[in-house]
C-alpha positions as CSV (number, residue, x, y, z in Angstrom):
1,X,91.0,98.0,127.9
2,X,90.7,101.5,128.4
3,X,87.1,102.9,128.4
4,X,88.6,105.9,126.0
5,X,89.8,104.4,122.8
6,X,92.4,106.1,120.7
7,X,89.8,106.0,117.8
8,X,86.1,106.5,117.2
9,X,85.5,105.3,114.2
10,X,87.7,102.8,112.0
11,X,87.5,100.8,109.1
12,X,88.8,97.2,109.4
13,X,90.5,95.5,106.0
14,X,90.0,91.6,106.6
15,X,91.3,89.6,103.8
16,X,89.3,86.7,102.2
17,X,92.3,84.5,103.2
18,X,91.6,85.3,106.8
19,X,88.5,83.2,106.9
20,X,90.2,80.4,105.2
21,X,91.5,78.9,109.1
22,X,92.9,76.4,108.0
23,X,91.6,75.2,105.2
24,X,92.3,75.5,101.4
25,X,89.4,77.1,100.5
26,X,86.1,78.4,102.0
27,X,85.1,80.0,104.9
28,X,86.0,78.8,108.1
29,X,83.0,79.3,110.6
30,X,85.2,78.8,113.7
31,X,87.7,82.2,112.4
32,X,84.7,83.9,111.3
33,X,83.5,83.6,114.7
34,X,86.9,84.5,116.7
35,X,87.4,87.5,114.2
36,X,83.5,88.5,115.0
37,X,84.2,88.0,118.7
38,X,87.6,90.3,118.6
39,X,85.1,92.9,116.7
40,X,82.6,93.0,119.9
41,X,85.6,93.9,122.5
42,X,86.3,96.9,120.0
43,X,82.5,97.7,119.9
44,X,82.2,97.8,123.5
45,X,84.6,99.7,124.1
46,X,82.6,102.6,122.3
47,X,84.4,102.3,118.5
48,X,82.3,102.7,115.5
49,X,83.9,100.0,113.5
50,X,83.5,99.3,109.7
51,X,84.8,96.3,107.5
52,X,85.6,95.5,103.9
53,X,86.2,92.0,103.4
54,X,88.0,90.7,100.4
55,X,87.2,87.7,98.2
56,X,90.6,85.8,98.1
57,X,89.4,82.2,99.7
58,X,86.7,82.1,97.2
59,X,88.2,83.8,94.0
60,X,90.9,86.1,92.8
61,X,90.5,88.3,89.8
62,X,94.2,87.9,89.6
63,X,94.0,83.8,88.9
64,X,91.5,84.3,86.9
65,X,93.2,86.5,84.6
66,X,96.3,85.0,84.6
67,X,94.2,81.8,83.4
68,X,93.0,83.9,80.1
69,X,89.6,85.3,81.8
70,X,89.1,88.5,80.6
71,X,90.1,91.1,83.4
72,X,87.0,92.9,84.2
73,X,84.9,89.3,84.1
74,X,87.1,88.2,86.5
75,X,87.3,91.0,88.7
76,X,83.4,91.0,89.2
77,X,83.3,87.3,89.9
78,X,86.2,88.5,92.8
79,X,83.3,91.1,94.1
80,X,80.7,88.0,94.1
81,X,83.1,86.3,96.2
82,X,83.5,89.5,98.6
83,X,79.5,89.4,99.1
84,X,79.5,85.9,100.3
85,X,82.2,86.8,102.9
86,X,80.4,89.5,103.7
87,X,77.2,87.7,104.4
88,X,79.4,85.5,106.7
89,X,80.7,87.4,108.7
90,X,77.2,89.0,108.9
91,X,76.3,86.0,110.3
92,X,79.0,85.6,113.1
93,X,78.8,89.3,114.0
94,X,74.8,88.9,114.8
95,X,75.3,85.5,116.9
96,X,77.4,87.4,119.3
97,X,74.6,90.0,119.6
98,X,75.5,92.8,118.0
99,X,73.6,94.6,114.8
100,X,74.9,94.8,111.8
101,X,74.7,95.3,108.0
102,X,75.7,94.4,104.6
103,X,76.0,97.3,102.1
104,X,77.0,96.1,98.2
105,X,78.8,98.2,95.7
106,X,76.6,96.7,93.3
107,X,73.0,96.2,94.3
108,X,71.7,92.8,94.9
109,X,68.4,93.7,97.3
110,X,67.4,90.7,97.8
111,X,70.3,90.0,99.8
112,X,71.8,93.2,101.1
113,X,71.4,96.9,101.0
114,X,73.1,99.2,98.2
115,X,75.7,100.6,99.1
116,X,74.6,104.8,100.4
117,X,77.2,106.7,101.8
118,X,75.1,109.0,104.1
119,X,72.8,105.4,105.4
120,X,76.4,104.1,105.9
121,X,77.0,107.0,108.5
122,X,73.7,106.6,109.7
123,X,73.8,102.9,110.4
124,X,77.6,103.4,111.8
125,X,75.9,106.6,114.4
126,X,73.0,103.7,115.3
127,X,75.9,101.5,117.3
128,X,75.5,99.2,113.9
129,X,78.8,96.8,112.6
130,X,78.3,97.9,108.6
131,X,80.4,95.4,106.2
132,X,81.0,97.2,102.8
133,X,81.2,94.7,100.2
134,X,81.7,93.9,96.1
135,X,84.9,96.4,96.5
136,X,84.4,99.7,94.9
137,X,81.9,98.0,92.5
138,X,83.9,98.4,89.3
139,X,87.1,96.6,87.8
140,X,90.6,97.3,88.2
141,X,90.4,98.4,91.9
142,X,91.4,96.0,94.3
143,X,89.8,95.5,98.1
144,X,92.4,97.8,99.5
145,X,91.7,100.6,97.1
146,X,87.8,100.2,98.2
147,X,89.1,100.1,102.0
148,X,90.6,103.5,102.0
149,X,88.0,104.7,99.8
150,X,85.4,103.7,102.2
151,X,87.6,105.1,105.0
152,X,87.7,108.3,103.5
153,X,84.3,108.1,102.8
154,X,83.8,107.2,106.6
155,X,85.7,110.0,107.9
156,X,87.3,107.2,109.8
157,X,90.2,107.7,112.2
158,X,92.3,104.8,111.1
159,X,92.5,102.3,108.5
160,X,93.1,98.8,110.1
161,X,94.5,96.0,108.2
162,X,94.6,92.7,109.4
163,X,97.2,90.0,107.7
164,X,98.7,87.3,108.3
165,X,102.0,88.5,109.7
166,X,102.1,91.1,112.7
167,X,103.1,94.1,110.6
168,X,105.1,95.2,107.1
169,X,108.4,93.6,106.3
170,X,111.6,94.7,103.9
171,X,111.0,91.1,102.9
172,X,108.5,88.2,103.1
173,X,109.2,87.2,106.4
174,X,108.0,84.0,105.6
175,X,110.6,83.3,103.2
176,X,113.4,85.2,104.6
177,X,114.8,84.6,108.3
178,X,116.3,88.0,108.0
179,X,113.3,90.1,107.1
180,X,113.1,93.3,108.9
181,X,109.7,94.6,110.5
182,X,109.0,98.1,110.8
183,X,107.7,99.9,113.3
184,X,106.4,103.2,111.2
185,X,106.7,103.9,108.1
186,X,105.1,107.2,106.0
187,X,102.6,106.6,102.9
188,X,105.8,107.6,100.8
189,X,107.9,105.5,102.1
190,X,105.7,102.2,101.2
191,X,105.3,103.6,97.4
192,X,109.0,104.6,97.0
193,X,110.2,101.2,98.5
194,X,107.7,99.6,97.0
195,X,106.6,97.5,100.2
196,X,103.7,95.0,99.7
197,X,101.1,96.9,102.5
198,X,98.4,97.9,99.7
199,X,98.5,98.6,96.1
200,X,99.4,102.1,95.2
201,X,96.2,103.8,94.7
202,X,95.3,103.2,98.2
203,X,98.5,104.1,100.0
204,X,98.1,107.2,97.7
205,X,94.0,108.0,98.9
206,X,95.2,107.3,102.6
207,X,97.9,109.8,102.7
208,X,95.5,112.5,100.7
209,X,93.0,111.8,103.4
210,X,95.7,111.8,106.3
211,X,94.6,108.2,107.5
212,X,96.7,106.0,109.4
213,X,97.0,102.5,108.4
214,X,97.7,100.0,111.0
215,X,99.2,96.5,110.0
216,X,99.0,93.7,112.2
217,X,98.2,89.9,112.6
218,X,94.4,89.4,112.5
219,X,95.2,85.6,113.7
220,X,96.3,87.1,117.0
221,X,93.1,86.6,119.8
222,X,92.2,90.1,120.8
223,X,94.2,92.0,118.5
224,X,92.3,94.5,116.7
225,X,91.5,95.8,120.5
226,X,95.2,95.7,120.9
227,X,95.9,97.8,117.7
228,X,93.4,100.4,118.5
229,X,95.0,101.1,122.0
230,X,98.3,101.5,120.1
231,X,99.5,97.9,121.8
232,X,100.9,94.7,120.7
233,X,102.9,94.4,117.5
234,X,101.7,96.6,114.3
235,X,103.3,98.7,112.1
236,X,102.2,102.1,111.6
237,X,101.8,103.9,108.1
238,X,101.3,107.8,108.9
């Protein structure tokens, strides 16, 4: 890996089903561990790297609303979910040595610090891992919106989202043996076609920010290093 990485500070987006390995539920401590272990290559090579972590192998605000749950109930009990991710991933990033920390949208000190923009950028300048968790803190955004806020907020280089496929589709590729992968793509292009990267308020905050969002398979052994030197196989939003 090249000693000069193409960015010096990005934010990865790891989805709650990422953790899930896999099982049907839950955190998986051997992923958490391979995911943490991908993070130090990136850290070594001299990346600042930040992380918002979803809560979708816990709970979904979504399946809770469609089951009658009033929206914004359910929506915080997704951000409790995101903290417990957060707080295992914590653990996996600090067995394999390096420092991190745990910074909540909604304050719970007993477990983790508040979220503070400018001790964000302070723990990111100190060599530290920070994990951003409990999405923005309020209802009605989802974990993507709060990663390219927190980008933004960063002043990061690049938004890196890790999925389970190795990049954005026409079509569920999963479903559909003809589904096309792109290779770039603009912010516009994912609104007006209306492809499944992120919802449209954080397609929309990237573009006004001029980040790049990079797509790929976060099941793939070394592949956020990959991403970062503009390897492997991603798609590009620009």
């Amino acid at each position: 890996m090249s000693s000069d990485p193409k960015y010096k500070r990005v934010l990865l987006k790891c989805s709650g089903e990422a953790l899930l390995g896999n099982q049907q539920y839950g955190i998986d401590v051997e992923t958490a561990t391979r995911i943490a272990k991908d993070i130090k290559v990136v850290h070594e090579m001299g990346v600042e790297v930040c992380i918002v972590v979803g809560g979708g192998n816990i709970f979904r605000g979504v399946s809770g609303t469609a089951q009658g749950m009033d929206q914004a109930n359910a929506d915080y009990m997704g951000m409790m979910a995101t903290v417990m991710n957060a707080l295992a991933l914590q653990h996996a990033i600090e067995k394999e040595d390096m420092d991190s920390r745990v910074l909540s949208a909604i304050p719970m000190s007993s477990v983790c610090e508040p979220y503070i923009r400018r001790r964000a950028e302070r723990h990111l300048e100190k060599g530290r891992i920070v994990i951003f968790a409990a999405g923005t803190g309020n209802p009605f955004f989802t974990t993507d919106t709060a990663a390219a806020l927190r980008a933004a907020e960063m002043k990061c280089d690049a938004l890196l989202k890790g999925t389970n496929v190795d990049g954005v589709y026409d079509k569920d590729p999963a479903k559909h043996d003809d589904a096309t992968r792109f290779e770039t793509l603009t912010h516009l292009d994912v609104i007006s076609k209306d492809l499944k990267v992120m919802d449209a308020a954080a397609i929309s905050l990237a573009r006004e920010n001029n980040i790049p969002i990079l797509v790929f398979s976060i099941h793939e052994k070394g592949a956020i290093a990959s991403v970062i030197e503009k390897e492997g196989r991603f798609t590009e939003v620009i």
